[in-house]
C-alpha positions as CSV (number, residue, x, y, z in Angstrom):
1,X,-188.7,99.1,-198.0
2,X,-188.4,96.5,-194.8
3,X,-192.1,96.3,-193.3
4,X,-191.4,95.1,-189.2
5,X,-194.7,93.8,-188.0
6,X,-194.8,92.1,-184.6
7,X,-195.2,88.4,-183.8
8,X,-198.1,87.6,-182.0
9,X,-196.8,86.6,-178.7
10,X,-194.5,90.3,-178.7
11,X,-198.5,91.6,-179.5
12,X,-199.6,90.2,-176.5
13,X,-196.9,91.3,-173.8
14,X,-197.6,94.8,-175.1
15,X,-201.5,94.2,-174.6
16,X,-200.4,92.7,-171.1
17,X,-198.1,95.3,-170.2
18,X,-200.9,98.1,-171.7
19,X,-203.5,96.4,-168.9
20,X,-201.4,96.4,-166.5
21,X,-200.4,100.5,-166.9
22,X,-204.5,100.8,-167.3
23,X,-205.0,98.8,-163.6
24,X,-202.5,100.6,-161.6
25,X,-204.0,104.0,-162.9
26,X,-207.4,103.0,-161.6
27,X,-208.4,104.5,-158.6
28,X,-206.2,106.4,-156.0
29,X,-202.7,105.0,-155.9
30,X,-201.1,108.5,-154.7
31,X,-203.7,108.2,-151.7
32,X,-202.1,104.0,-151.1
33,X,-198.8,105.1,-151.0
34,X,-199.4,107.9,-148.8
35,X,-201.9,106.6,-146.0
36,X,-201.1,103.0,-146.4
37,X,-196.7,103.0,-147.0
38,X,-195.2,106.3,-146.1
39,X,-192.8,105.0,-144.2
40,X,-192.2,102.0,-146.6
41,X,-190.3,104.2,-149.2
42,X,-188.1,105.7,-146.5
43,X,-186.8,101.6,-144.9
44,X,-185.9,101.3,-148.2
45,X,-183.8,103.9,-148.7
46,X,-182.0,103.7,-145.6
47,X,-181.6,100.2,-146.0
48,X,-179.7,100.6,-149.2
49,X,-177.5,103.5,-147.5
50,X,-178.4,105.8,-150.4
51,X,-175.6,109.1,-150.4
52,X,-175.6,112.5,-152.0
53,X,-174.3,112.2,-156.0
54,X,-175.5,108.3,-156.1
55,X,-177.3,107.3,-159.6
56,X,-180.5,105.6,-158.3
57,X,-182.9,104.1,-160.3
58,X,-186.3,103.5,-158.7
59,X,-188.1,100.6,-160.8
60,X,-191.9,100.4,-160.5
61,X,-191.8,103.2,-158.9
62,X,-195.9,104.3,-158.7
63,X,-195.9,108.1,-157.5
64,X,-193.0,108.2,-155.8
65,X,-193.1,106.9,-152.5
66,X,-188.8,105.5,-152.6
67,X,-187.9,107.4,-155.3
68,X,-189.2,111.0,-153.8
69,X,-187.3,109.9,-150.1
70,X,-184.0,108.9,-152.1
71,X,-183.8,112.4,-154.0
72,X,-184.2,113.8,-150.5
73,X,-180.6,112.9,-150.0
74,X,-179.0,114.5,-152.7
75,X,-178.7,111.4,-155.1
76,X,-179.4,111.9,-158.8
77,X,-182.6,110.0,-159.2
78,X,-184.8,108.3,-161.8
79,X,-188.5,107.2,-161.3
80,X,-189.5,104.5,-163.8
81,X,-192.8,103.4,-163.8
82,X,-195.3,101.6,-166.7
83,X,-197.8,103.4,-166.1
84,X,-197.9,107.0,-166.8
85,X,-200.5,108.5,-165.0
86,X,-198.7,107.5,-161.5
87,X,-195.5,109.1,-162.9
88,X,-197.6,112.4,-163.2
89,X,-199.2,112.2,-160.1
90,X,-195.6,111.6,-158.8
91,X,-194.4,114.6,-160.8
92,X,-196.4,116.7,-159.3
93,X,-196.3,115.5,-155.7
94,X,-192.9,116.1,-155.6
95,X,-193.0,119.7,-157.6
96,X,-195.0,120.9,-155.2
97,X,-192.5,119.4,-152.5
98,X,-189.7,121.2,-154.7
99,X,-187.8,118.0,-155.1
100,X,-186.2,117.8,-158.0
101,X,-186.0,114.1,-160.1
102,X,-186.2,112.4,-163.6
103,X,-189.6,110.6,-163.9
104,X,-189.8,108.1,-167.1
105,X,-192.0,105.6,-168.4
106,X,-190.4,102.0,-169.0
107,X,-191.0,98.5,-168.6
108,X,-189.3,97.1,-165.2
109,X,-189.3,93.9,-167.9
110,X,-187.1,95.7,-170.8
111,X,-185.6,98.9,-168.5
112,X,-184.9,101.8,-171.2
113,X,-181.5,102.2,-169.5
114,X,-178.0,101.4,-170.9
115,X,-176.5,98.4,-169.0
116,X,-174.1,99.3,-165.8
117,X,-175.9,103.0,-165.6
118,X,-177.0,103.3,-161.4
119,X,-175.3,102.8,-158.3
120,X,-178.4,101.9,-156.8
121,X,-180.9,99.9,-158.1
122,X,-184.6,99.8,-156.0
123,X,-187.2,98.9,-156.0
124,X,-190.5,99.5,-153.3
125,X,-193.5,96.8,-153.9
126,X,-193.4,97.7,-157.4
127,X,-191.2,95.5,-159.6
128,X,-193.3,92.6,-157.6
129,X,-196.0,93.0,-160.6
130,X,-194.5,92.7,-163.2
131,X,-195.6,89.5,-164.3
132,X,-192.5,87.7,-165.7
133,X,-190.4,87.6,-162.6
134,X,-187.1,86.4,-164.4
135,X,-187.3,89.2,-167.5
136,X,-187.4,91.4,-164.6
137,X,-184.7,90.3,-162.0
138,X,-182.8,89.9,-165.2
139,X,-183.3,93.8,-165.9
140,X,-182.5,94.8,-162.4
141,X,-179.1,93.3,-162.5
142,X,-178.0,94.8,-166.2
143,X,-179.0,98.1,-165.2
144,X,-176.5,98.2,-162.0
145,X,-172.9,99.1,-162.5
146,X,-170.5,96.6,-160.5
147,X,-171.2,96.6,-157.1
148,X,-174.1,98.4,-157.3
149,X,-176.9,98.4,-154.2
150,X,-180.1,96.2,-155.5
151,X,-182.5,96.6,-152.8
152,X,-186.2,95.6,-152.9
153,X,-189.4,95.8,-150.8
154,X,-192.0,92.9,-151.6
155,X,-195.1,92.1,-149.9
156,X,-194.6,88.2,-148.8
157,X,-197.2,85.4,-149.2
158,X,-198.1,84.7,-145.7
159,X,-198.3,88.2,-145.0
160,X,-201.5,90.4,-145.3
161,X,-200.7,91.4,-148.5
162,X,-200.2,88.6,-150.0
163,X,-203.2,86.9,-148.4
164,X,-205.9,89.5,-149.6
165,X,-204.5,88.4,-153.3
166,X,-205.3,85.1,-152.3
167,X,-208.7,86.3,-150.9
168,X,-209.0,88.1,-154.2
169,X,-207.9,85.6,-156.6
170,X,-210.9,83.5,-157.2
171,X,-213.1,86.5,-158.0
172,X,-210.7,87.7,-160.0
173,X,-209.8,87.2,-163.8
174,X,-206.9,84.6,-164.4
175,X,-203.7,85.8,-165.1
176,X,-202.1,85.1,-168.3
177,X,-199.8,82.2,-169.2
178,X,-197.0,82.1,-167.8
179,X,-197.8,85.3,-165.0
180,X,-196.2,84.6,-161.8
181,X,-197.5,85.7,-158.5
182,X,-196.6,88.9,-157.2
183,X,-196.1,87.6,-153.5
184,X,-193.5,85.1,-154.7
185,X,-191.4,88.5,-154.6
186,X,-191.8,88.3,-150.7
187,X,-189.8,84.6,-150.7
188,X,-186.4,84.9,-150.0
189,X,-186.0,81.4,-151.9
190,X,-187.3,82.5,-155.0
191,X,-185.5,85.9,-155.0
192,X,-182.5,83.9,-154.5
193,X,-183.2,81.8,-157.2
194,X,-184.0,85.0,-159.2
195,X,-180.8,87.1,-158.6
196,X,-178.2,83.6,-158.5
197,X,-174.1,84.3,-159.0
198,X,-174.9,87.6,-160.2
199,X,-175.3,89.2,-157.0
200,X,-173.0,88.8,-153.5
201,X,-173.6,89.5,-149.9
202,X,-177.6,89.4,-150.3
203,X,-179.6,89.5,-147.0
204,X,-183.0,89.3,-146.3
205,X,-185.1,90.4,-143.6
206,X,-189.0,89.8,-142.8
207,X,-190.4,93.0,-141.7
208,X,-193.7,94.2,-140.3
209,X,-195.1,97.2,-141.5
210,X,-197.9,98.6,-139.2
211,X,-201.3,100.6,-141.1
212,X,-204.1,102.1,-139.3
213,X,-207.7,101.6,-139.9
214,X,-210.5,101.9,-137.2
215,X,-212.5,98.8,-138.6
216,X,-212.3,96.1,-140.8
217,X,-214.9,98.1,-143.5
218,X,-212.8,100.8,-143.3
219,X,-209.9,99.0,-145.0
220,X,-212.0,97.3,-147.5
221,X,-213.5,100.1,-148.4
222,X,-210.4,102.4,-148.7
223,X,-209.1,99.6,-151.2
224,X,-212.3,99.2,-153.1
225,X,-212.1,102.8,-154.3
226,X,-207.9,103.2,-154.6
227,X,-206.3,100.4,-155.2
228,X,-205.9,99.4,-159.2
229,X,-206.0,95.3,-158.6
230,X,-209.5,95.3,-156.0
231,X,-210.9,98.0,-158.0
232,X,-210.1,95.7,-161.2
233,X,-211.4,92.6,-159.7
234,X,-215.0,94.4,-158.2
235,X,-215.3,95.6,-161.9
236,X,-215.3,91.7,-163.1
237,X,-218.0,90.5,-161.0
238,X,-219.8,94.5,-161.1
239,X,-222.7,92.3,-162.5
240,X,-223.2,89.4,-159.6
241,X,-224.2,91.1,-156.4
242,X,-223.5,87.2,-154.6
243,X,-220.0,87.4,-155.8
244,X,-219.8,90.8,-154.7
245,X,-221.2,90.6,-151.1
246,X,-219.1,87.2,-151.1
247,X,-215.9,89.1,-151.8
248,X,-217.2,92.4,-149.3
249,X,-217.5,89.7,-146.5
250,X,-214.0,87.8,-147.0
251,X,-212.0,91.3,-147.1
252,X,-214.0,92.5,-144.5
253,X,-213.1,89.3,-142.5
254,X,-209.6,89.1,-143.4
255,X,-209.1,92.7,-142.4
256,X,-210.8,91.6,-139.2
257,X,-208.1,88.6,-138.5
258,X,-205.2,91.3,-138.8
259,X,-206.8,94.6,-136.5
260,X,-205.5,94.8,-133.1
261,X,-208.1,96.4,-130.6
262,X,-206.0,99.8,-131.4
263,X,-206.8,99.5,-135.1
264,X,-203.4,98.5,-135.5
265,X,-202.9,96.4,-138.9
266,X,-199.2,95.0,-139.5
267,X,-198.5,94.1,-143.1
268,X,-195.5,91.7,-143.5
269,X,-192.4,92.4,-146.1
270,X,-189.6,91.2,-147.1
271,X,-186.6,93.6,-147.1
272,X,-183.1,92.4,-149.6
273,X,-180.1,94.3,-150.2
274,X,-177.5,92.6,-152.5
275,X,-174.8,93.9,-154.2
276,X,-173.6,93.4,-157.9
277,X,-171.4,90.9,-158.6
């Protein structure tokens, strides 16, 4: 009988990657995607002119905020997402929309898709997270069939986004070795870098998307109680109410920076649609 046991660095990706699914199941993500990116889902779609009997594959795809939009049009689509307690919450979001869509757990690292299997491949500030940025891009490209859409979403690093991470970070445990920064997703050099030969007639576009909150407490409150990575760094410091008022103040302030007197907030993005090589 052949015994397979795991070595220890394939032991720690699946603790990593367990986390992870853990984190973004914390909170209120369903309540993110739908007061803070409605229309997020939707520029993506049109963006990667999605049609009626297209295969898409929606990677990261949380609750369904592209994926649910893109089976609106009549495409066959899958929602794959590590975490399965946003792919129920999706589920059922989009049951009681009467939408009808394939939602599966997987790994936007090691995709459980045969290679060359969508027409469009997408993904809406999700696959931004995963924390090995190559093993991903890498799995976005072998799941697309030959000219194939890939079209992506990612918060950038300079945008408000990316600097409440930064905010965040030094409250915040430290990533593992070898982690990359979400936000680098929001660089059109390093998705560049990331994609390479495999891909043709890539474009990229900063975008703003604008968010609504009446003061700046109201947005750092709204993220202390939904979103998996604030709610994940509070927990870590739960028991040092400096480091907490310290990291009330700094969201509070950055929130502050970004609110027009309307209570207008725009977040900046950065929209690319290539096409397999």
């Amino acid at each position: 009988m052949t015994t397979h046991t795991q070595t220890p660095a394939a032991t720690a990706d699946a603790e990593l990657k367990a986390r992870h699914a853990a984190l973004w199941a914390l909170g209120d993500y369903a309540a993110v995607a739908r007061e803070g990116i409605p229309e997020l889902g939707r520029v993506l779609v049109d963006a990667c002119h999605v049609t009626a009997g297209q295969d898409v594959l929606d990677v990261a795809a949380g609750t369904g905020n592209a994926a649910i939009p893109t089976a609106r049009t009549g495409a066959h689509v899958v929602a794959s997402d590590l975490s399965p307690a946003l792919l129920d919450v999706g589920r059922q979001v989009a049951d009681e929309a009467g939408i009808r869509l394939e939602w599966k757990q997987g790994d936007a690292e090691a995709l459980p898709f045969a290679d060359a299997s969508f027409d469009v491949v997408m993904s809406c500030v999700g696959v931004m997270f995963a924390p090995h940025h190559a093993a991903a891009a890498d799995e976005l490209v072998r799941v697309a069939r030959p000219g194939a859409t890939i079209g992506l979403a990612s918060w950038t690093p300079d945008g408000f986004i990316g600097r409440m991470f930064a905010v965040m970070e030094p409250y915040a445990a430290s990533p593992p070795p070898g982690a990359q920064p979400p936000p680098l997703w929001g660089d059109e050099a390093h998705v560049r870098d990331l994609l390479g030969d495999r891909v043709v007639d890539l474009t990229a576009e900063k975008r703003v998307l604008p968010v609504h909150f009446d003061r700046p407490e109201a947005f750092r409150d709204f993220f202390k109680r939904t979103y998996g990575p604030t709610i994940a760094t509070y927990r870590g410091i739960s028991d040092d109410t400096d480091k907490v008022a310290a990291l009330d103040a700094a969201l509070a302030d950055l929130a502050r920076d970004h609110l027009d007197g309307a209570g207008q907030m725009g977040r900046e993005y950065l929209l690319v649609t290539a096409l397999r090589s």
